[in-house]
Biopython code that builds the backbone (N, CA, C, O; Angstrom):
import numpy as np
from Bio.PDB.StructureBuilder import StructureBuilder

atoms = [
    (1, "UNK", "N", (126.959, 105.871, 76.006)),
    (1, "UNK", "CA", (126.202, 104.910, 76.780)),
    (1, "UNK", "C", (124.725, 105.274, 76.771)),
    (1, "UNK", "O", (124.356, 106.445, 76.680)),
    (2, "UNK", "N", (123.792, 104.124, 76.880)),
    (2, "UNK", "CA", (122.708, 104.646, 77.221)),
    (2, "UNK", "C", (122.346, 104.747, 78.359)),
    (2, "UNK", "O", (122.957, 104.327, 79.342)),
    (3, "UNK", "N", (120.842, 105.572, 78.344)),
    (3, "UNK", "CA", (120.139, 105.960, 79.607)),
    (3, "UNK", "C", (118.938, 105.463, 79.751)),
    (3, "UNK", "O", (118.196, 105.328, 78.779)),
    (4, "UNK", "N", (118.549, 105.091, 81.097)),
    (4, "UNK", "CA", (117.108, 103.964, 81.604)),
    (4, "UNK", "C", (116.723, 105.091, 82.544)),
    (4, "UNK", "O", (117.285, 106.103, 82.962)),
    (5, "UNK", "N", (115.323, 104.408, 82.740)),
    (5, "UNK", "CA", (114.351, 104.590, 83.284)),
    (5, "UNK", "C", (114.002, 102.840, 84.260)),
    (5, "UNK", "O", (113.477, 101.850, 83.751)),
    (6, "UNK", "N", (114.449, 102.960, 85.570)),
    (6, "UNK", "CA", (113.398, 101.640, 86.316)),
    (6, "UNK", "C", (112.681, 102.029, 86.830)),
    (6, "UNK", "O", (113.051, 102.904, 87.612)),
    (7, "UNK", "N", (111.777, 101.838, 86.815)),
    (7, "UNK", "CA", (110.187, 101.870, 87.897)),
    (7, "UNK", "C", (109.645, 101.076, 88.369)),
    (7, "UNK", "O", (108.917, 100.306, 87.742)),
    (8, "UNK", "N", (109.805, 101.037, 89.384)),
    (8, "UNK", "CA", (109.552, 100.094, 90.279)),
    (8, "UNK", "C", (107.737, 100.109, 90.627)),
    (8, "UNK", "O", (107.685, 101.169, 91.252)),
    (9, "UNK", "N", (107.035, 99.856, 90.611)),
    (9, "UNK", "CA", (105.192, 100.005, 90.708)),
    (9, "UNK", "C", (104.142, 99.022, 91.787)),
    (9, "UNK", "O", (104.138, 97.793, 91.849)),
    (10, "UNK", "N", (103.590, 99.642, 92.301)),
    (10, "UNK", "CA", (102.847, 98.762, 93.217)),
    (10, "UNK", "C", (101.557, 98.295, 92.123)),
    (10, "UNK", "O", (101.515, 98.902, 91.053)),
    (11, "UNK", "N", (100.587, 97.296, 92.376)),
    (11, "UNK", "CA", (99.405, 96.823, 91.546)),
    (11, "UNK", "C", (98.689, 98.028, 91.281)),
    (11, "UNK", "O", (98.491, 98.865, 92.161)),
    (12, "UNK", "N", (98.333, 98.139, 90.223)),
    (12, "UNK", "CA", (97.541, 99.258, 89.465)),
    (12, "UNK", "C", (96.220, 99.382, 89.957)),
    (12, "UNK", "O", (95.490, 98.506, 89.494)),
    (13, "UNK", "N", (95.543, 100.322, 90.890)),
    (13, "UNK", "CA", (94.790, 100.803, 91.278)),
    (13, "UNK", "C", (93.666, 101.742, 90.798)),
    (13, "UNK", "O", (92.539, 101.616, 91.278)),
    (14, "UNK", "N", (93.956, 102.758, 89.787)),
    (14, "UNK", "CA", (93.372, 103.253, 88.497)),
    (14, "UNK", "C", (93.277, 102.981, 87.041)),
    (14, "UNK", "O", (93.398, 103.718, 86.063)),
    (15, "UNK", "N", (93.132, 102.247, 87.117)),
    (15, "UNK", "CA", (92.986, 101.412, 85.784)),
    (15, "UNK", "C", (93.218, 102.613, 84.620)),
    (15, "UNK", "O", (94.313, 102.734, 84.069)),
    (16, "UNK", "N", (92.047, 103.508, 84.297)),
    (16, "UNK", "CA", (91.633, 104.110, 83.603)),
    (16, "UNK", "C", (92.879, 105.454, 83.522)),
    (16, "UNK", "O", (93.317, 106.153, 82.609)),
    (17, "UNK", "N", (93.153, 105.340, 85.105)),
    (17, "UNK", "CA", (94.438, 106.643, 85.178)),
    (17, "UNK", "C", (95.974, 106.140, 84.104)),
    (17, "UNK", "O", (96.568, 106.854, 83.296)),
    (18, "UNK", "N", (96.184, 105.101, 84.376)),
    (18, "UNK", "CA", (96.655, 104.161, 83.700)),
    (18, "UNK", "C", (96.531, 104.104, 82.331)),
    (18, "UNK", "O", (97.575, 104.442, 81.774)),
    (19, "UNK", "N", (95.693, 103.820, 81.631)),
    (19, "UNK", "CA", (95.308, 103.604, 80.103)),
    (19, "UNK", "C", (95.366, 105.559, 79.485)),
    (19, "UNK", "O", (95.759, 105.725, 78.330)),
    (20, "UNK", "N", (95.130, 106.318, 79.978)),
    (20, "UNK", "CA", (95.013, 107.722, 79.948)),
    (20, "UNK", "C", (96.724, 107.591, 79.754)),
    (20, "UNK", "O", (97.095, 107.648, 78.582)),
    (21, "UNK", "N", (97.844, 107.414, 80.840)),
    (21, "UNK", "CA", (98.912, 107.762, 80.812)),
    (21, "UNK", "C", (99.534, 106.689, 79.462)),
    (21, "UNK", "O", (100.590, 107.149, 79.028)),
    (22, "UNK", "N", (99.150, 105.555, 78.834)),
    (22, "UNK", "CA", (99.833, 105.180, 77.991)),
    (22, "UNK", "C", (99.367, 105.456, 76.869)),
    (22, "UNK", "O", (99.570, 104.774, 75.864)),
    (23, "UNK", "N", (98.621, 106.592, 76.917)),
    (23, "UNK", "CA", (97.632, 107.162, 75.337)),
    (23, "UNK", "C", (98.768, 108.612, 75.501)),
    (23, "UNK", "O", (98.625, 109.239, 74.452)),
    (24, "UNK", "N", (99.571, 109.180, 76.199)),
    (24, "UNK", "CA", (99.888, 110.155, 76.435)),
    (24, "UNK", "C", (101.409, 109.910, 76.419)),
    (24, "UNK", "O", (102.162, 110.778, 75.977)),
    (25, "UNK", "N", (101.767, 109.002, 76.789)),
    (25, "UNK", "CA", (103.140, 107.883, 76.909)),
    (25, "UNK", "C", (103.997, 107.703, 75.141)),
    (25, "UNK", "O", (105.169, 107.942, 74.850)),
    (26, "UNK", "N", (103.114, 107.314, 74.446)),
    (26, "UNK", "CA", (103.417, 106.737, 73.364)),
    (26, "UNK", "C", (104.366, 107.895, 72.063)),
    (26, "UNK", "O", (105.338, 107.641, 71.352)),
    (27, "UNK", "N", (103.506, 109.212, 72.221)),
    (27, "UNK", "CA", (104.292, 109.727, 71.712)),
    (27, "UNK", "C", (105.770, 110.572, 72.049)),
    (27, "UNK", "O", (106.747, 111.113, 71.531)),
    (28, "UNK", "N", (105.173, 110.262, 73.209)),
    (28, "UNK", "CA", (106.796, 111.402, 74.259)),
    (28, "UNK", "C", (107.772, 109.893, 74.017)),
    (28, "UNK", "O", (108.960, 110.014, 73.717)),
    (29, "UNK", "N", (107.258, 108.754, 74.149)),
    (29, "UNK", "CA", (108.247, 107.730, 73.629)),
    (29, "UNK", "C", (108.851, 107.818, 72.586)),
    (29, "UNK", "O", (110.067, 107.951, 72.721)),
    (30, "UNK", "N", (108.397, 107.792, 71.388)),
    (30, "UNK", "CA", (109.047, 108.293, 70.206)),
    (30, "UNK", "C", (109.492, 109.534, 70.066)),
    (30, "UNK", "O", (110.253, 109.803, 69.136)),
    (31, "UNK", "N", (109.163, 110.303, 70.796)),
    (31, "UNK", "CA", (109.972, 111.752, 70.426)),
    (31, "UNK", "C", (111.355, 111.615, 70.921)),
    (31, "UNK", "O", (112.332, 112.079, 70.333)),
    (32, "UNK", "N", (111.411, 110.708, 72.447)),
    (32, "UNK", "CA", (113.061, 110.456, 72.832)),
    (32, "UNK", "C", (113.520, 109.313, 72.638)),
    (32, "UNK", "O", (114.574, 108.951, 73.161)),
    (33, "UNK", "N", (112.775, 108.518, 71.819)),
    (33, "UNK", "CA", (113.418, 106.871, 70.860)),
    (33, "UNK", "C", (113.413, 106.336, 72.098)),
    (33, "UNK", "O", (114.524, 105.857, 72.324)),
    (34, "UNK", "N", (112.566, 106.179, 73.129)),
    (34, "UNK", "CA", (112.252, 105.060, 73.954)),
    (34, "UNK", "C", (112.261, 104.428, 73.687)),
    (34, "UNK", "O", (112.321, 104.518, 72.461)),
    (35, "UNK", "N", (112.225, 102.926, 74.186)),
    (35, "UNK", "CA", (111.634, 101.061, 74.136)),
    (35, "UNK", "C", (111.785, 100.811, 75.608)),
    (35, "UNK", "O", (112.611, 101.315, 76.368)),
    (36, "UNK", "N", (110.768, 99.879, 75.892)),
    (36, "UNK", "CA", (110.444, 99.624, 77.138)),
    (36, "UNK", "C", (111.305, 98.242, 76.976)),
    (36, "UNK", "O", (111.501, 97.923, 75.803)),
    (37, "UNK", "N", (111.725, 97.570, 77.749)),
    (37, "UNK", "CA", (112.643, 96.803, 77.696)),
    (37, "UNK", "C", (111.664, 95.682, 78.518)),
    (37, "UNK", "O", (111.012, 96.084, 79.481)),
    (38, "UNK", "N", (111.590, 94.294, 78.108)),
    (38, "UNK", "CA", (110.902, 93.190, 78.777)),
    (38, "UNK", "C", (111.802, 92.867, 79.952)),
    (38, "UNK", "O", (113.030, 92.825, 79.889)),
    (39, "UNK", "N", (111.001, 92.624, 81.125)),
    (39, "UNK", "CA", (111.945, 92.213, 82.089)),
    (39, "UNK", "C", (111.059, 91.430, 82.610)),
    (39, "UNK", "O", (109.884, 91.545, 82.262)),
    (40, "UNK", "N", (111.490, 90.377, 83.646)),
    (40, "UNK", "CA", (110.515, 89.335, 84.767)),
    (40, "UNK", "C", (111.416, 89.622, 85.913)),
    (40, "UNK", "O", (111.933, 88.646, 86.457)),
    (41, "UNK", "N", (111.641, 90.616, 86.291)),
    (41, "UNK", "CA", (112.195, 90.203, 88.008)),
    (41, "UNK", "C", (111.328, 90.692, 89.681)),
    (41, "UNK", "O", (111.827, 90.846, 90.796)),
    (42, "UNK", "N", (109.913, 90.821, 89.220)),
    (42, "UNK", "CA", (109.178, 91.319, 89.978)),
    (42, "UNK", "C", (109.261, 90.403, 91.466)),
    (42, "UNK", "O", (109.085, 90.734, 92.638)),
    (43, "UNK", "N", (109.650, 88.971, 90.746)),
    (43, "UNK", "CA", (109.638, 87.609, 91.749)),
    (43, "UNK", "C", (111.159, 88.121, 93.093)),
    (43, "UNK", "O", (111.260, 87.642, 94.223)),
    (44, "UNK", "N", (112.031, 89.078, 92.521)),
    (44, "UNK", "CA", (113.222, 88.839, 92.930)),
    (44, "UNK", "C", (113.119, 90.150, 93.583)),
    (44, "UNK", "O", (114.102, 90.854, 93.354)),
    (45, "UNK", "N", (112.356, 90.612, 94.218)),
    (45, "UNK", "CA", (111.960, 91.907, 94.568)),
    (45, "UNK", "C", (112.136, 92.084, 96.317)),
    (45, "UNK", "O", (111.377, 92.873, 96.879)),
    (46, "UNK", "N", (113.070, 91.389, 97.055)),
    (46, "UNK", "CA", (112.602, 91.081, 98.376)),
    (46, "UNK", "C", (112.289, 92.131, 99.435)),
    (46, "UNK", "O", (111.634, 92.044, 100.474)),
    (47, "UNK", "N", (113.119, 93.419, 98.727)),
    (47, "UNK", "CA", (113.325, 94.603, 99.602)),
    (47, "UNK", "C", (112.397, 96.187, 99.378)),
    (47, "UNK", "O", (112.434, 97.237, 100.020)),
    (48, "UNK", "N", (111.621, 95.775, 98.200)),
    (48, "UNK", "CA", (111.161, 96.856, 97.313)),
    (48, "UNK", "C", (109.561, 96.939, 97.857)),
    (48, "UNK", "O", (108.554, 97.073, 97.161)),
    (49, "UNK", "N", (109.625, 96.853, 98.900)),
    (49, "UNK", "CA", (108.322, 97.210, 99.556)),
    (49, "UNK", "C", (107.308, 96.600, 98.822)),
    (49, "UNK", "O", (107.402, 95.456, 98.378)),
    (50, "UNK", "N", (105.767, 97.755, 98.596)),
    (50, "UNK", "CA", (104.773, 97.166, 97.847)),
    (50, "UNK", "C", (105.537, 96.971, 96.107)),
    (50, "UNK", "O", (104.826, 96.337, 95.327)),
    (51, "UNK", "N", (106.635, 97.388, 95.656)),
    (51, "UNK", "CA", (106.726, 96.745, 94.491)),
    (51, "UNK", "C", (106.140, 95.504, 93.888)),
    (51, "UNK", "O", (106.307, 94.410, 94.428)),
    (52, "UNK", "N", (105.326, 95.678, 92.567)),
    (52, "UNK", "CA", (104.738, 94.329, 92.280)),
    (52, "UNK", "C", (105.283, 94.026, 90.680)),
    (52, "UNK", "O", (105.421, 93.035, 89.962)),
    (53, "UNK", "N", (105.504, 95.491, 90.577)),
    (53, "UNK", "CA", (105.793, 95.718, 88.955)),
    (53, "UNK", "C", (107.095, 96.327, 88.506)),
    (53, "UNK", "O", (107.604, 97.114, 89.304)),
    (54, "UNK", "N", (107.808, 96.075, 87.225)),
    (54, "UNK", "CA", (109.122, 96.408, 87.186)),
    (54, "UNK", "C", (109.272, 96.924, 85.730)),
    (54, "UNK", "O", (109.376, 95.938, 85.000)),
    (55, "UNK", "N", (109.326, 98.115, 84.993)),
    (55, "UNK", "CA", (109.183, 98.706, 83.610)),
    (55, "UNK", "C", (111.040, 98.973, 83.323)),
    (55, "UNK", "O", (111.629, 99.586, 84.213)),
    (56, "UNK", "N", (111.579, 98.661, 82.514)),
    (56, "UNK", "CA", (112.635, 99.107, 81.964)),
    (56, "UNK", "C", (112.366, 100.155, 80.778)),
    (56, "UNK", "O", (111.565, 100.018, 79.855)),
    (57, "UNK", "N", (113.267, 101.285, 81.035)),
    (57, "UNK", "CA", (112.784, 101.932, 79.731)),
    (57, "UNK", "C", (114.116, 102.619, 79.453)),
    (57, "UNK", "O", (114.701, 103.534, 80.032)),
    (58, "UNK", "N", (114.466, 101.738, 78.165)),
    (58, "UNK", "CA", (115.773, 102.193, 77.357)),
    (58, "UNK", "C", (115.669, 103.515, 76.419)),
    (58, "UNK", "O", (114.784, 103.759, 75.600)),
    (59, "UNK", "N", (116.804, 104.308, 76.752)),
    (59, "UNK", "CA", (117.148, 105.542, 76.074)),
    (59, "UNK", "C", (118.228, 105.370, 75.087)),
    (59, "UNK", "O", (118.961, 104.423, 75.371)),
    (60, "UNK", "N", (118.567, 106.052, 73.933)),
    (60, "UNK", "CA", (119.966, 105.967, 73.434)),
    (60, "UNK", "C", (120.596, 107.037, 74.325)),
    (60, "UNK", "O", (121.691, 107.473, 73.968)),
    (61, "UNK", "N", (120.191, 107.383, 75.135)),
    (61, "UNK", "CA", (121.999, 108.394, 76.056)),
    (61, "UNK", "C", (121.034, 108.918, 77.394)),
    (61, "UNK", "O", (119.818, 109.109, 77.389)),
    (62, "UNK", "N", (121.952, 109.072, 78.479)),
    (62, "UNK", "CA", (121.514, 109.909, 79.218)),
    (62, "UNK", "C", (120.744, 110.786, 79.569)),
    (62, "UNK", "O", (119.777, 110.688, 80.325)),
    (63, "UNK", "N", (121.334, 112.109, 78.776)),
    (63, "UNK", "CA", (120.975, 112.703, 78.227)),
    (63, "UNK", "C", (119.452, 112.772, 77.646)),
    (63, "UNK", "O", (118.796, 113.772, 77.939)),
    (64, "UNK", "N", (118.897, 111.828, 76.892)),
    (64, "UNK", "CA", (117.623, 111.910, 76.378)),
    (64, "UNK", "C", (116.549, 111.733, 77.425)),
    (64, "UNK", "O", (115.460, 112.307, 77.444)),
    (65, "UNK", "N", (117.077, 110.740, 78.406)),
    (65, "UNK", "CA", (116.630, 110.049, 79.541)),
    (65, "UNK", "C", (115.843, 111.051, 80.779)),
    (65, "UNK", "O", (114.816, 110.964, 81.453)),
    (66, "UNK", "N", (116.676, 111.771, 80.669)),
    (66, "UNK", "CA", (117.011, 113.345, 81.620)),
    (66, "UNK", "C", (115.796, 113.968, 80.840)),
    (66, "UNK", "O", (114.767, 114.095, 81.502)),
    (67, "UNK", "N", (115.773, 114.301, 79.767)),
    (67, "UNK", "CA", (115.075, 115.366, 78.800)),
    (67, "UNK", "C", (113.629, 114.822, 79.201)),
    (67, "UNK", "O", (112.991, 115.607, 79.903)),
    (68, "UNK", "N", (112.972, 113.573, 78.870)),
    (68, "UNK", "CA", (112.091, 113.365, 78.836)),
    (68, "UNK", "C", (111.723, 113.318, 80.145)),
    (68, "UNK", "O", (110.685, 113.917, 80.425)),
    (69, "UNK", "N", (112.412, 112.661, 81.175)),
    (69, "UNK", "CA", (111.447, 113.422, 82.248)),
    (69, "UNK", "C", (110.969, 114.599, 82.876)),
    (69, "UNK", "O", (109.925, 114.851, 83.477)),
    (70, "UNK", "N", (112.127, 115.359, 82.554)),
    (70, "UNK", "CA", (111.462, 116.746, 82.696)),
    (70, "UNK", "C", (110.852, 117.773, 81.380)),
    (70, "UNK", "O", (110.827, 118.988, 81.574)),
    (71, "UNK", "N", (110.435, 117.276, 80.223)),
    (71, "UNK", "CA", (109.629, 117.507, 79.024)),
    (71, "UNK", "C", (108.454, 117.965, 79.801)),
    (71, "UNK", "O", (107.953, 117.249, 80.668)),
    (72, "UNK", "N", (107.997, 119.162, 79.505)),
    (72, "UNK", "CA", (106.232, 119.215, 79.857)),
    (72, "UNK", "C", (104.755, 118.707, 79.818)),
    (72, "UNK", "O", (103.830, 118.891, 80.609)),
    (73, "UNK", "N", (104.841, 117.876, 78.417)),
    (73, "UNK", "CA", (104.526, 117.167, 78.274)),
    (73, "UNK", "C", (104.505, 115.747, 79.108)),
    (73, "UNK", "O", (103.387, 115.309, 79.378)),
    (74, "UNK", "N", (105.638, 115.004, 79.530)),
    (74, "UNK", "CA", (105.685, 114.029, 80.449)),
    (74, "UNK", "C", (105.292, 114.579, 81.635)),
    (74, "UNK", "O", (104.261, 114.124, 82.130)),
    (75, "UNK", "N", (105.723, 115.226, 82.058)),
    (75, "UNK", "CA", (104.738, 115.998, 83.119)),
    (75, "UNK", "C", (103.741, 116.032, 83.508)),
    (75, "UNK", "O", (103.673, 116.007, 84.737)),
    (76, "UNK", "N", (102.385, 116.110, 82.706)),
    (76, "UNK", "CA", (101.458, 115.899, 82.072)),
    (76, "UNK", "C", (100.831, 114.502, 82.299)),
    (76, "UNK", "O", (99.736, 114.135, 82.725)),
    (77, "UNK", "N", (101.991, 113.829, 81.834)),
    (77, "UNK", "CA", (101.921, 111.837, 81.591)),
    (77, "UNK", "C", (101.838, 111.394, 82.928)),
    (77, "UNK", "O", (101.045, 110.605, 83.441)),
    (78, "UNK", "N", (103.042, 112.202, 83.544)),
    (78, "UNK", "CA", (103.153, 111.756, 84.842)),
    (78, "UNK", "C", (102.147, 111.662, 85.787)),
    (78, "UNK", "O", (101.929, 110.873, 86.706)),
    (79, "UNK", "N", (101.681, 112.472, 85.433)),
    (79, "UNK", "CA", (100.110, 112.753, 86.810)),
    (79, "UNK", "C", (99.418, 111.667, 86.955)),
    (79, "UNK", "O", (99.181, 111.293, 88.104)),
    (80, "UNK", "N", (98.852, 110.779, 85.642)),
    (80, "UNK", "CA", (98.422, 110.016, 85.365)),
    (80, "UNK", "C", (99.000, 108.613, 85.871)),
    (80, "UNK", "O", (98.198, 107.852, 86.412)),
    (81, "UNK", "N", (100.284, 108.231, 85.741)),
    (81, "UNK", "CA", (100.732, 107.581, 85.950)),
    (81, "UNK", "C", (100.813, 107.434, 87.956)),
    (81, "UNK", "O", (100.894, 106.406, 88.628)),
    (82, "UNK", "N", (100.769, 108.454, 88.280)),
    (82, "UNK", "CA", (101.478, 108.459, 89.726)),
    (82, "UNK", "C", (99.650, 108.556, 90.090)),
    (82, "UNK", "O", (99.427, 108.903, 91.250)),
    (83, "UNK", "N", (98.864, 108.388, 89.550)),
    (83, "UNK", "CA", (97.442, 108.170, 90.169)),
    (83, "UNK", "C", (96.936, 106.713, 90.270)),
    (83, "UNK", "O", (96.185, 106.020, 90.956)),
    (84, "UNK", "N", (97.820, 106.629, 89.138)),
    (84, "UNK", "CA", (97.361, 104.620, 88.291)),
    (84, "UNK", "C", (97.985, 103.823, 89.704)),
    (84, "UNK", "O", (97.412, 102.831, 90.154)),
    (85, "UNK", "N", (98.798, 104.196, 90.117)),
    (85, "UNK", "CA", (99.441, 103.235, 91.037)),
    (85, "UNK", "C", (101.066, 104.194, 91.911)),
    (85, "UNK", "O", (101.507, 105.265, 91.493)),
    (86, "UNK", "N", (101.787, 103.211, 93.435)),
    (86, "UNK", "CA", (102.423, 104.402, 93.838)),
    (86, "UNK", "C", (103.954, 103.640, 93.445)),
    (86, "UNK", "O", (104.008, 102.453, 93.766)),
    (87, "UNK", "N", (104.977, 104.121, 92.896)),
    (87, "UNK", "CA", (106.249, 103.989, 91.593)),
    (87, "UNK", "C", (107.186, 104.991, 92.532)),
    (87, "UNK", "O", (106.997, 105.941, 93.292)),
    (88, "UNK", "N", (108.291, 104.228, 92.038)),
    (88, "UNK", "CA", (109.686, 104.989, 92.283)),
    (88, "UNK", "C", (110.481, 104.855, 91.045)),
    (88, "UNK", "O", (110.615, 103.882, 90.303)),
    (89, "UNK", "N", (110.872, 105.790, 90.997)),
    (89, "UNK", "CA", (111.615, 105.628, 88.910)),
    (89, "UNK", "C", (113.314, 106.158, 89.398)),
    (89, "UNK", "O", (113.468, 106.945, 90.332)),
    (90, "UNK", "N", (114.187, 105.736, 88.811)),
    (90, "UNK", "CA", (115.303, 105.744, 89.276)),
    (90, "UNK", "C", (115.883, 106.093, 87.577)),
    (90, "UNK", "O", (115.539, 105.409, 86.613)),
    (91, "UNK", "N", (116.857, 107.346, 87.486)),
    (91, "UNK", "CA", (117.536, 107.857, 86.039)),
    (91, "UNK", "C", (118.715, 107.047, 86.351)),
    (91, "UNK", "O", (119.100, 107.022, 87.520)),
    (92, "UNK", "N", (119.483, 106.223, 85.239)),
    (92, "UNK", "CA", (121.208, 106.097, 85.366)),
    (92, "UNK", "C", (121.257, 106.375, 84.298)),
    (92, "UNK", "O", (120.406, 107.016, 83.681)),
    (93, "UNK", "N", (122.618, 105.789, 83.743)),
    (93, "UNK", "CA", (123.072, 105.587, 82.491)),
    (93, "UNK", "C", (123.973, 104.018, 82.232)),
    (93, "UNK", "O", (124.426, 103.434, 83.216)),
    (94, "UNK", "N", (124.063, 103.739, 81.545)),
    (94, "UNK", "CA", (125.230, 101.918, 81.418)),
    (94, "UNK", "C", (124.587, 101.217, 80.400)),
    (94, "UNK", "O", (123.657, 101.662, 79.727)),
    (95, "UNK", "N", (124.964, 100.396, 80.321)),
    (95, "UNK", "CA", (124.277, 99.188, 79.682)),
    (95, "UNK", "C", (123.839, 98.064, 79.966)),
    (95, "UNK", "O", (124.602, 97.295, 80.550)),
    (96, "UNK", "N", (122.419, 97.612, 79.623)),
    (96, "UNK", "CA", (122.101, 96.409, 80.367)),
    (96, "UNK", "C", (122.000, 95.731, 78.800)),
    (96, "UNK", "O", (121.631, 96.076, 77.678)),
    (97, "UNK", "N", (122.535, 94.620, 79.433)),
    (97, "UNK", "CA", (122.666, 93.019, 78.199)),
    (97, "UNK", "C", (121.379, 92.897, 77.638)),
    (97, "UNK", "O", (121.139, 91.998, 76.833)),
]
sb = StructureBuilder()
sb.init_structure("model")
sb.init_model(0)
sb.init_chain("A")
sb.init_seg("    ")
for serial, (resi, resn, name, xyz) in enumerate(atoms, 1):
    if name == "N":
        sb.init_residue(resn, " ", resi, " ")
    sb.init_atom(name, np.array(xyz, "f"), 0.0, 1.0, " ", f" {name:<3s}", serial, name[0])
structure = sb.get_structure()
């Protein structure tokens, strides 16, 4: 099965913190065969506080899912990201259609 990444994101506040984390993003993506998965359900959000934003990010396994967030490197990514705006990221595993 595979493994996701949701992140849930309030409106981006650091722009620049932001653009920094997807210059830093791109290759830790390919190192664990990421794809960000298109989604629109930001509208359907009733309970998710300041949520404004919604990232899917497909893994081939668990496993990889796991790895990359705790990689040192993402680590790194992360800082950036958790400055750009304030996110809750949730690990499973399953399949989404």
């Amino acid at each position: 099965m595979k493994g996701y990444w949701i992140v849930l994101g309030s409106d981006i506040t650091e722009p620049d913190s932001q653009a920094q984390y997807g210059k830093l993003w791109a290759p830790i993506a390919e190192k664990y065969e990421a794809r960000l998965r298109s989604v629109d359900v930001a509208t359907i959000l009733p309970e998710a506080g300041s949520a404004k934003r919604v990232s899917v990010v497909e893994f081939p396994s668990l496993q990889q899912a796991k790895a990359c967030y705790t990689d040192p490197l993402y680590e790194e990514a992360k800082q950036y990201a958790l400055k750009a705006s304030n996110r809750a990221l949730l690990i499973f595993e399953g399949e989404i259609p």
